[in-house]
N, CA, C and O atoms as CSV, one atom per row, in Angstrom:
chain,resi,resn,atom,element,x,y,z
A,1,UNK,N,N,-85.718,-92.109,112.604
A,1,UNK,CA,C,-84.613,-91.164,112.634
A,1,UNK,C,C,-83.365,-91.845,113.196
A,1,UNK,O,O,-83.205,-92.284,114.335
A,2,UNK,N,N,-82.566,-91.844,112.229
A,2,UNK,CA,C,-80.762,-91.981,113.095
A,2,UNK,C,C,-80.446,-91.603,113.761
A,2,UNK,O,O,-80.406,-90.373,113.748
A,3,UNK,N,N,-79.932,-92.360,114.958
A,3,UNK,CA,C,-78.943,-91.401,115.871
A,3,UNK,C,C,-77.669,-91.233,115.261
A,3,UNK,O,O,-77.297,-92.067,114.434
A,4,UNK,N,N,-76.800,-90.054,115.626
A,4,UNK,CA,C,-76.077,-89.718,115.112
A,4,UNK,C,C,-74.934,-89.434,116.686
A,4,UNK,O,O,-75.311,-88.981,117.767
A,5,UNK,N,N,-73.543,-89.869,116.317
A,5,UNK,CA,C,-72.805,-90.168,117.106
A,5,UNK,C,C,-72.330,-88.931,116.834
A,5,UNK,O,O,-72.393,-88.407,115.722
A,6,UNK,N,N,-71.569,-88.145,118.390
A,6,UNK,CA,C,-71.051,-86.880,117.832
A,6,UNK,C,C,-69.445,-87.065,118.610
A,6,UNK,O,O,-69.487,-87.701,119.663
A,7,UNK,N,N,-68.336,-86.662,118.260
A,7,UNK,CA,C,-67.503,-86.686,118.598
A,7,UNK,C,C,-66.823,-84.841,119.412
A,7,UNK,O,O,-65.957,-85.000,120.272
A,8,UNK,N,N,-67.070,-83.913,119.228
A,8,UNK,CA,C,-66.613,-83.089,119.041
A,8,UNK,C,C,-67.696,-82.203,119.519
A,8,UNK,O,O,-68.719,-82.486,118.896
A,9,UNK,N,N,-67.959,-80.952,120.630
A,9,UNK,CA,C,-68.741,-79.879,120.719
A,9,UNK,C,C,-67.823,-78.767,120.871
A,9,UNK,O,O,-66.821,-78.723,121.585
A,10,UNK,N,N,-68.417,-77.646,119.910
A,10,UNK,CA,C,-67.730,-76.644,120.417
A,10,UNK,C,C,-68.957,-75.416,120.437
A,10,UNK,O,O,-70.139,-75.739,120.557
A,11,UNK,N,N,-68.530,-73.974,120.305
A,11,UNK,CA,C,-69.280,-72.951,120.156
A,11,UNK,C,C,-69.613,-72.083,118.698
A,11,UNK,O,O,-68.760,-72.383,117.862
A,12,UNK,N,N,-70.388,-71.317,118.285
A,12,UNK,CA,C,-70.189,-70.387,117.713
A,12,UNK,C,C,-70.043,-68.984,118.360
A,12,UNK,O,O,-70.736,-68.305,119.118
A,13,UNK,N,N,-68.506,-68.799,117.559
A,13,UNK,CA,C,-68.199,-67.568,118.643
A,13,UNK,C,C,-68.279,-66.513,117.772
A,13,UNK,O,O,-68.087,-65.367,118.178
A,14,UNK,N,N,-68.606,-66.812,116.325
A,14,UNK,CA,C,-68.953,-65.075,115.864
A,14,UNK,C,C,-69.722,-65.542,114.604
A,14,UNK,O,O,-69.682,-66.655,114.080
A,15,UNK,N,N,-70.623,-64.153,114.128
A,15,UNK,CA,C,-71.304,-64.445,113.008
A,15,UNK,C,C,-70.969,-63.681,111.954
A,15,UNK,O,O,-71.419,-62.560,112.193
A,16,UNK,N,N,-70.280,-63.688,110.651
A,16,UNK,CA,C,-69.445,-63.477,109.573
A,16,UNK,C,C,-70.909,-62.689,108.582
A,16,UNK,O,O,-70.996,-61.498,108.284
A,17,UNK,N,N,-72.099,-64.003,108.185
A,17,UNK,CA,C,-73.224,-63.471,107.383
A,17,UNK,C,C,-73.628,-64.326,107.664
A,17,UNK,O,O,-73.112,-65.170,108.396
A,18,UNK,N,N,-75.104,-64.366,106.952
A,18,UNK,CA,C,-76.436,-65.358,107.542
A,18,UNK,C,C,-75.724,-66.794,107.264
A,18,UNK,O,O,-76.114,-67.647,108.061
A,19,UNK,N,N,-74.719,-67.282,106.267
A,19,UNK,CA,C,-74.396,-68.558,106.396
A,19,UNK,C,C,-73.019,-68.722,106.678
A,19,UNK,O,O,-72.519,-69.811,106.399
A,20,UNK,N,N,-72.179,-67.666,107.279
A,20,UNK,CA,C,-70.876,-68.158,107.436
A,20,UNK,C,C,-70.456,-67.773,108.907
A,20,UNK,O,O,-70.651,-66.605,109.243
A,21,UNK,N,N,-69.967,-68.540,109.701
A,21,UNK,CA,C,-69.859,-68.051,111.150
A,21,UNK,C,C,-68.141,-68.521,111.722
A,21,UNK,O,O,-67.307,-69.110,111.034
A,22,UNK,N,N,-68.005,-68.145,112.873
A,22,UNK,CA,C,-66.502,-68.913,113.462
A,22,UNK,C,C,-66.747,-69.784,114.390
A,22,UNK,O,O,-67.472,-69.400,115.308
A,23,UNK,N,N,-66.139,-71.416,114.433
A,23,UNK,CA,C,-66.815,-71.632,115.711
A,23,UNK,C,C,-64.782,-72.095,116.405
A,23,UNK,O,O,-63.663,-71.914,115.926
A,24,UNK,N,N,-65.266,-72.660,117.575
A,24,UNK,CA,C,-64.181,-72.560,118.739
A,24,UNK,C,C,-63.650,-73.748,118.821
A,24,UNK,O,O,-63.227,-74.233,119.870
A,25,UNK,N,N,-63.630,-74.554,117.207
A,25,UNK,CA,C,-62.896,-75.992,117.508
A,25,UNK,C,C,-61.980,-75.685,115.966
A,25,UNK,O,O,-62.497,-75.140,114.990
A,26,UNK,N,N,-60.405,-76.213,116.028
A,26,UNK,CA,C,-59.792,-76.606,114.634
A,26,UNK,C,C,-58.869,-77.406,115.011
A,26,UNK,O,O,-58.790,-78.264,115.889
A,27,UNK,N,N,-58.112,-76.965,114.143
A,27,UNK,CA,C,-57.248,-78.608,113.871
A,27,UNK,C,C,-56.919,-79.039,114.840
A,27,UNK,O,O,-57.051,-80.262,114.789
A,28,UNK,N,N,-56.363,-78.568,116.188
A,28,UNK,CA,C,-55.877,-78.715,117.168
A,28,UNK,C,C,-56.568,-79.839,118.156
A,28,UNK,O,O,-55.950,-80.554,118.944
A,29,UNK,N,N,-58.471,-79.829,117.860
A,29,UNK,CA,C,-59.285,-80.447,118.237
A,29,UNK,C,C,-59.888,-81.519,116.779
A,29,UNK,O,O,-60.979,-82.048,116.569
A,30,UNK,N,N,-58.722,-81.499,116.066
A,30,UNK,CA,C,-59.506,-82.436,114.883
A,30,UNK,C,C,-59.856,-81.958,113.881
A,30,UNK,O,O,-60.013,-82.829,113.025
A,31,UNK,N,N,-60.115,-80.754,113.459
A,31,UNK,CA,C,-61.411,-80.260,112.594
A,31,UNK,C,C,-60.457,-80.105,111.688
A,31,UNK,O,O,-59.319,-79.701,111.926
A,32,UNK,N,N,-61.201,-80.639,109.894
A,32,UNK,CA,C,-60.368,-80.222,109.119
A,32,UNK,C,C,-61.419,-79.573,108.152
A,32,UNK,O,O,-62.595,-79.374,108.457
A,33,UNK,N,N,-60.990,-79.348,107.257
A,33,UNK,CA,C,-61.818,-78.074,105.690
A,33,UNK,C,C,-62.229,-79.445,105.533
A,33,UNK,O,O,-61.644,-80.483,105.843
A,34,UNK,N,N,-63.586,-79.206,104.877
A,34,UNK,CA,C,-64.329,-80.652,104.612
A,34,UNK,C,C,-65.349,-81.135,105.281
A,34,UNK,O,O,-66.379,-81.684,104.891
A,35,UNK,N,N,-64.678,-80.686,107.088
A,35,UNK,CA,C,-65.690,-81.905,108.090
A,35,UNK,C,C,-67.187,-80.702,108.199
A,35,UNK,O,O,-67.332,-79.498,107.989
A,36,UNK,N,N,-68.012,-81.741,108.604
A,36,UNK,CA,C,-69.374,-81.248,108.646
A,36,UNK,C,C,-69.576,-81.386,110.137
A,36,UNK,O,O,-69.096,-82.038,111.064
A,37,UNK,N,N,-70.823,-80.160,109.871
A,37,UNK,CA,C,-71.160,-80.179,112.014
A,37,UNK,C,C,-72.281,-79.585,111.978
A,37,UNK,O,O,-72.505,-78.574,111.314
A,38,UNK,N,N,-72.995,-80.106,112.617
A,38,UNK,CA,C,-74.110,-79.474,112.935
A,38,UNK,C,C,-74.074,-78.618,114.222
A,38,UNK,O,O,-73.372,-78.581,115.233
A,39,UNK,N,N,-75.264,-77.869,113.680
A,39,UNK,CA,C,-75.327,-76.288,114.893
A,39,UNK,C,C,-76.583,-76.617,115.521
A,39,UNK,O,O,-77.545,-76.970,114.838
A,40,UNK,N,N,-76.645,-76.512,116.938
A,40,UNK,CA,C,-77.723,-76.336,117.835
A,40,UNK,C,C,-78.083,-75.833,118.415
A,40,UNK,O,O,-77.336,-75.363,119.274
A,41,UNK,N,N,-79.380,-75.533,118.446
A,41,UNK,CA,C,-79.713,-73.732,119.401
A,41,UNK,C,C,-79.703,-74.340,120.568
A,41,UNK,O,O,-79.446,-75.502,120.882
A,42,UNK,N,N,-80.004,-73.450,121.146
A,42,UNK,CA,C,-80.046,-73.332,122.930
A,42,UNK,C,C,-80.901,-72.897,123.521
A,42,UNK,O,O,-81.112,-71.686,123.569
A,43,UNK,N,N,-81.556,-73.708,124.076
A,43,UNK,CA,C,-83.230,-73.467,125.109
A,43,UNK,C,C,-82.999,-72.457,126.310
A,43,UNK,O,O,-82.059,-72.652,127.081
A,44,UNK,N,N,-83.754,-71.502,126.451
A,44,UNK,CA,C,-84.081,-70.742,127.340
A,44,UNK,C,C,-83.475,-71.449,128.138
A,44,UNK,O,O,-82.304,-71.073,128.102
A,45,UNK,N,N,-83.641,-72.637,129.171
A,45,UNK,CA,C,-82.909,-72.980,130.305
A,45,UNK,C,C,-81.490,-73.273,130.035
A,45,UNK,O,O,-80.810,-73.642,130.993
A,46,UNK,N,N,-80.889,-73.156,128.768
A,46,UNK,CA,C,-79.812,-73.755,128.711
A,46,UNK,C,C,-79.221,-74.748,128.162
A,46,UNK,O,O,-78.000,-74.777,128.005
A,47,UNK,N,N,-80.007,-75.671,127.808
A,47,UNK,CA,C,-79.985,-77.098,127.729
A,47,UNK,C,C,-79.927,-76.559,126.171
A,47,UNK,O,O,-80.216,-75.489,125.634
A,48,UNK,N,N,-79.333,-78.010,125.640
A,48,UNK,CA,C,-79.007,-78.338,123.993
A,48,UNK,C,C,-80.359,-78.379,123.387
A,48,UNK,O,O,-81.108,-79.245,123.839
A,49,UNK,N,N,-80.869,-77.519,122.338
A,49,UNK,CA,C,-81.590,-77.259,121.867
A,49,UNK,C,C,-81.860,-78.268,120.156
A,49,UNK,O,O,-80.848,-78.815,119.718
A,50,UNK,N,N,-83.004,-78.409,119.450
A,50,UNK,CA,C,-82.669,-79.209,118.281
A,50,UNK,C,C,-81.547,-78.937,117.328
A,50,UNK,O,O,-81.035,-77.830,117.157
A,51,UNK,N,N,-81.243,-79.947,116.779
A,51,UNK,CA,C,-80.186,-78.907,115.398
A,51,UNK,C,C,-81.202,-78.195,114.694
A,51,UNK,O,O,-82.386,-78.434,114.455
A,52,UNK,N,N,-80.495,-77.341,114.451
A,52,UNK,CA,C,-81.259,-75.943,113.536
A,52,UNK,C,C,-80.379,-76.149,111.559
A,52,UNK,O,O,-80.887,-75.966,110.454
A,53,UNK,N,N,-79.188,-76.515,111.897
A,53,UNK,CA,C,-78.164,-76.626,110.426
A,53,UNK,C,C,-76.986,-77.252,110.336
A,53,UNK,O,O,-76.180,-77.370,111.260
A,54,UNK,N,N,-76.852,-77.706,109.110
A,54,UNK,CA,C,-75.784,-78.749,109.037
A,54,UNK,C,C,-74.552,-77.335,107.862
A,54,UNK,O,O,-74.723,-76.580,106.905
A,55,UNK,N,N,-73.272,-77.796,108.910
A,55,UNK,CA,C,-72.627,-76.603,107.661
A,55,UNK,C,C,-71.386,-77.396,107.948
A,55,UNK,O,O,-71.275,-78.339,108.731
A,56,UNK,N,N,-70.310,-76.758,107.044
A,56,UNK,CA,C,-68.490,-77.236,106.379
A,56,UNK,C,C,-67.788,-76.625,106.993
A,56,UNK,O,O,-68.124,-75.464,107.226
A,57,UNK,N,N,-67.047,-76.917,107.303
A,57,UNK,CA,C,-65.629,-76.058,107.408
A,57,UNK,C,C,-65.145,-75.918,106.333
A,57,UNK,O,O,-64.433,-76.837,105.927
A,58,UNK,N,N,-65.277,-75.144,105.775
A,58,UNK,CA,C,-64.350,-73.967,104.701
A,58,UNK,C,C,-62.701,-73.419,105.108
A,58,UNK,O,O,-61.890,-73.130,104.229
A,59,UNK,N,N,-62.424,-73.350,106.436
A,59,UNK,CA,C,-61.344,-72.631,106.566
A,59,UNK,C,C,-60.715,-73.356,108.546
A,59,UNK,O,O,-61.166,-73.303,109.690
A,60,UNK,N,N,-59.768,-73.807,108.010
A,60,UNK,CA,C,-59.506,-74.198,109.708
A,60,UNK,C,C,-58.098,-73.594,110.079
A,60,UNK,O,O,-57.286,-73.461,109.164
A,61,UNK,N,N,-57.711,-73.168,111.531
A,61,UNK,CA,C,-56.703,-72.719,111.791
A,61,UNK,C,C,-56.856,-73.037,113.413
A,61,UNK,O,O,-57.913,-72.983,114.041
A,62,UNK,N,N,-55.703,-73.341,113.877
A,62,UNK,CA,C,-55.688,-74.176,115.250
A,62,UNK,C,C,-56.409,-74.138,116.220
A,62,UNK,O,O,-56.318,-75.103,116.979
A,63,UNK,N,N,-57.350,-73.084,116.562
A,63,UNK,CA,C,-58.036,-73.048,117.668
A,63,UNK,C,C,-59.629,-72.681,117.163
A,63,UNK,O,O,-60.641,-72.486,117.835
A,64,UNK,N,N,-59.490,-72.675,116.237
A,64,UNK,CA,C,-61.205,-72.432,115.703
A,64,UNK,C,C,-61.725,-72.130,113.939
A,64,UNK,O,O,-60.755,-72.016,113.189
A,65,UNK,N,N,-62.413,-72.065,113.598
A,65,UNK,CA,C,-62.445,-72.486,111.888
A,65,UNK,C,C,-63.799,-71.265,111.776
A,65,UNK,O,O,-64.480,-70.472,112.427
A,66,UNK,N,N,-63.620,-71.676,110.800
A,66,UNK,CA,C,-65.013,-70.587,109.700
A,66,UNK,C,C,-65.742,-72.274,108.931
A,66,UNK,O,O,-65.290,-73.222,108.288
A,67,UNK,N,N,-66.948,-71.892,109.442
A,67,UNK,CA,C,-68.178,-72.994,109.014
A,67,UNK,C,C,-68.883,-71.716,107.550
A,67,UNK,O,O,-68.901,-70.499,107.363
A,68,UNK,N,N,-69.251,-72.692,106.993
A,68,UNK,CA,C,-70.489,-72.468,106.233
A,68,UNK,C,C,-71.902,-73.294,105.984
A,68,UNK,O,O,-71.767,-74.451,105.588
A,69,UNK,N,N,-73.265,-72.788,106.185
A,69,UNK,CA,C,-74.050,-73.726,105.984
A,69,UNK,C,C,-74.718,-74.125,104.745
A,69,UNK,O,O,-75.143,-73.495,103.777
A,70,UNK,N,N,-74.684,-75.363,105.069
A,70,UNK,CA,C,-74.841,-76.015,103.869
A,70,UNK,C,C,-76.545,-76.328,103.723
A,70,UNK,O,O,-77.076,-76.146,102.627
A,71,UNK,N,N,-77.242,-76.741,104.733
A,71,UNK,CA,C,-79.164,-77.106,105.123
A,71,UNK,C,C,-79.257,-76.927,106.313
A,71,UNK,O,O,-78.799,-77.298,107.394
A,72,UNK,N,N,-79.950,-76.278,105.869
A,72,UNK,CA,C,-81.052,-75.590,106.910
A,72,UNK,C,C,-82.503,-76.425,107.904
A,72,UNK,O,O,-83.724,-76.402,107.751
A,73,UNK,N,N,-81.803,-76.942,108.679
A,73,UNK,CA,C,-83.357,-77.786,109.466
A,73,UNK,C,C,-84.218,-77.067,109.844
A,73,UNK,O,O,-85.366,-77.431,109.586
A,74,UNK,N,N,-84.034,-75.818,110.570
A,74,UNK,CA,C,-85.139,-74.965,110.927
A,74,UNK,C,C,-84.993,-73.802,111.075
A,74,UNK,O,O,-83.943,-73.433,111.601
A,75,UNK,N,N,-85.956,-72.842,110.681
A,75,UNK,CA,C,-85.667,-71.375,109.945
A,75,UNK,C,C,-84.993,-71.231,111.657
A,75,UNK,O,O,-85.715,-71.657,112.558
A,76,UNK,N,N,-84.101,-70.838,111.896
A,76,UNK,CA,C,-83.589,-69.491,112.880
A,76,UNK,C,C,-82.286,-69.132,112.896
A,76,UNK,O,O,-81.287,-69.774,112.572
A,77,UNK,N,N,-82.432,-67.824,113.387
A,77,UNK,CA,C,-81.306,-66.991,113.359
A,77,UNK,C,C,-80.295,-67.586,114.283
A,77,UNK,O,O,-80.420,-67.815,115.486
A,78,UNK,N,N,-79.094,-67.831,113.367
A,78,UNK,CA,C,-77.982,-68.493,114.600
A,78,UNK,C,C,-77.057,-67.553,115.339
A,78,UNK,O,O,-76.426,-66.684,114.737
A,79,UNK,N,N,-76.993,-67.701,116.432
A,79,UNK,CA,C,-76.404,-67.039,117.218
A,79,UNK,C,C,-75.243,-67.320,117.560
A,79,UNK,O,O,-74.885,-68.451,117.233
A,80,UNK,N,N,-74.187,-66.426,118.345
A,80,UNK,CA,C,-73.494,-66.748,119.155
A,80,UNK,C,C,-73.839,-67.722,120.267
A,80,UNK,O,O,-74.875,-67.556,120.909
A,81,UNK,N,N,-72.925,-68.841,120.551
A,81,UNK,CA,C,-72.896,-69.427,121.589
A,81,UNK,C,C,-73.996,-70.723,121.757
A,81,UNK,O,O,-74.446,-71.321,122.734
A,82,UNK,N,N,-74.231,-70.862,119.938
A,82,UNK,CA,C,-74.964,-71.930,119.968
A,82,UNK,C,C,-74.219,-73.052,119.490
A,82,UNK,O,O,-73.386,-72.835,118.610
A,83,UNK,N,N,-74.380,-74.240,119.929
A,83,UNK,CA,C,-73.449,-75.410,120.240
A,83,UNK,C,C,-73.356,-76.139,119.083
A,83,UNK,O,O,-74.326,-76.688,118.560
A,84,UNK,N,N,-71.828,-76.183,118.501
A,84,UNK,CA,C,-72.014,-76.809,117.443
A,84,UNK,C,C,-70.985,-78.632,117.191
A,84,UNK,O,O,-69.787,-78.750,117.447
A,85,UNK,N,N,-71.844,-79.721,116.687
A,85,UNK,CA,C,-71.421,-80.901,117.148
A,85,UNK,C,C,-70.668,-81.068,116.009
A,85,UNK,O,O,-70.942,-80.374,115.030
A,86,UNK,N,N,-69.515,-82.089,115.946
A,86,UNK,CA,C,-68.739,-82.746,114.739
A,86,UNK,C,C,-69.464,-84.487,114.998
A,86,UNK,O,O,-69.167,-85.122,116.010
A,87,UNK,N,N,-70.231,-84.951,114.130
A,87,UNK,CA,C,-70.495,-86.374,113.578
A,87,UNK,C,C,-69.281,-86.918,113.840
A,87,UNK,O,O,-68.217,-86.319,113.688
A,88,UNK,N,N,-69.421,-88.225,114.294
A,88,UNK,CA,C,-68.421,-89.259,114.555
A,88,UNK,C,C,-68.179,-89.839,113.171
A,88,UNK,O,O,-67.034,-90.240,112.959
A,89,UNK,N,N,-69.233,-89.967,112.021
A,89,UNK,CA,C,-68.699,-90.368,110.582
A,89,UNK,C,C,-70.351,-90.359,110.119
A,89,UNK,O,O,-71.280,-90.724,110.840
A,90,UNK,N,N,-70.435,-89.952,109.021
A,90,UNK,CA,C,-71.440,-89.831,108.307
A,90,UNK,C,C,-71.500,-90.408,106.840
A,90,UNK,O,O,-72.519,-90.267,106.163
């Protein structure tokens, strides 16, 4: 398995439908329509949980964007406030 360099964490701060959500990073922090990020749940204690999905930015505006997912690593329901990374280059 690759490690994968991440440049960028932010949140998901709302859920739109099962594949489209808002998260709390845009242009302002980099993010443009195009970039990819993976989403990671969050362990009972807190701690960064596996990636669960890899999704797009579809829509960016200065302080936070609309993702869509694109694959699915592991069936679960994404939530608010699960941590989502921007790849350093893929």
């Amino acid at each position: 398995n690759e490690v994968i360099d991440y440049i960028h964490e932010a949140r998901v701060t709302g859920i739109i439908s099962t594949k489209t959500m808002l998260i709390n990073m845009g242009t302002n922090d980099g993010a443009q329509v195009g970039d990819l990020v993976d989403v990671f749940s969050i362990n009972p204690d807190h701690s960064l949980g596996q990636p669960v999905a890899r999704a797009q930015i579809i829509q960016s505006e200065t302080d936070r964007s609309q993702v869509t997912i694109l694959e699915v690593y592991q069936e679960t329901a994404i939530k608010t406030g699960f941590i989502v990374k921007k790849p350093l280059k893929l």
